[in-house]
C-alpha positions in Angstrom: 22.0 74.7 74.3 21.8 77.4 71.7 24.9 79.6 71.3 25.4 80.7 68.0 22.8 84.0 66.7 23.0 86.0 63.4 21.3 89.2 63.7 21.0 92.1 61.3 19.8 95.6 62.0 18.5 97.8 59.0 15.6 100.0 57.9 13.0 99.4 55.2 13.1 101.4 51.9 10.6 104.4 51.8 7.4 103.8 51.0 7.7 100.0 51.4 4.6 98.0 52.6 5.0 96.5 56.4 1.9 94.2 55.7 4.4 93.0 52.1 7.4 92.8 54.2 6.5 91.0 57.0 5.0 88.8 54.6 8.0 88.2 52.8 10.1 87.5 55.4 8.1 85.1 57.3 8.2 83.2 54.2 12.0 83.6 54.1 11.8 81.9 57.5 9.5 79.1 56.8 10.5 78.4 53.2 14.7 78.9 53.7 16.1 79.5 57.7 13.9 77.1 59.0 15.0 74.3 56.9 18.8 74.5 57.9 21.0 72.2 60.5 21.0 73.8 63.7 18.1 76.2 63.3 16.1 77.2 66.1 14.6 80.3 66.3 14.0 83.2 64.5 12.5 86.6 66.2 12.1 90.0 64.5 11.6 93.4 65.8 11.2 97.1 65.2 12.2 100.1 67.1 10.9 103.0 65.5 12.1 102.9 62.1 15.1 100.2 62.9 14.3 96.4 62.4 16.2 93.3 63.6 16.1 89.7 62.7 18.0 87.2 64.9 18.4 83.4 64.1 20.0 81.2 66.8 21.1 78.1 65.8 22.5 74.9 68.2 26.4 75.6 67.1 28.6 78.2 65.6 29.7 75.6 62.7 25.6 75.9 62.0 25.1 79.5 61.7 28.4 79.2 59.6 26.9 76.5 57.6 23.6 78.6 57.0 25.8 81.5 55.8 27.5 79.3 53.1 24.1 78.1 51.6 22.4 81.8 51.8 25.5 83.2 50.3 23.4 82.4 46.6 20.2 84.2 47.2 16.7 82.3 46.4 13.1 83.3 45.6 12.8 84.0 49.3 15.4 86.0 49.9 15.4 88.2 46.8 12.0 89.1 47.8 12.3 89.6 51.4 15.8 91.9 50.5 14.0 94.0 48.0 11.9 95.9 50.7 15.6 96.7 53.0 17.6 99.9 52.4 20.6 97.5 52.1 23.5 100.2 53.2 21.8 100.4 56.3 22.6 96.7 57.0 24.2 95.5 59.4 25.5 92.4 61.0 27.0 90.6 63.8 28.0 87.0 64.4 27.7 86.3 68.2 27.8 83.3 71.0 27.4 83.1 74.7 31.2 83.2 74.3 32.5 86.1 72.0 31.6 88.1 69.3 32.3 86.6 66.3 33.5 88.8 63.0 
């Protein structure tokens, strides 16, 4: 059963391409998230000018584990980050459980 989801809330830099973006981070997915223990799902949406990505993986120790090996970020990444208004991020660790900080 999953129980452990990363999201992350932000808005896109002005002017920045949807068609690039979306691009960029569906490779992000395939290439990187997809790839680590525990991963199951990723989903992303929009709501006006606010997206959110959530990745749920099997365990807590998972997510934890994925957050360790993104903390360097790749190709994939750097590209996918470089259409985000970064001080607009932000994050939240949660389970079926708890919130986790």
């Amino acid at each position: 059963m999953a129980n452990a989801i990363f999201s992350c809330m932000f808005k896109l830099k002005k002017g920045a391409s949807i068609p690039d973006f979306l691009a960029a981070a569906e490779k992000l997915n395939k290439e990187h998230i997809s790839k680590q223990k525990g991963y199951i799902s990723w989903q992303q949406c929009v709501d006006n000018d606010t997206w959110a990505d959530f990745c749920t993986f099997e365990t807590m120790e998972d997510l934890h584990l994925f957050l360790q090996n993104s903390e360097e970020p790749n190709e994939f990444a750097l590209a996918f980050y470089s259409f985000i208004n970064m001080p607009s991020c932000k994050t939240n660790l949660f389970s079926v459980e708890k919130l986790h900080k």
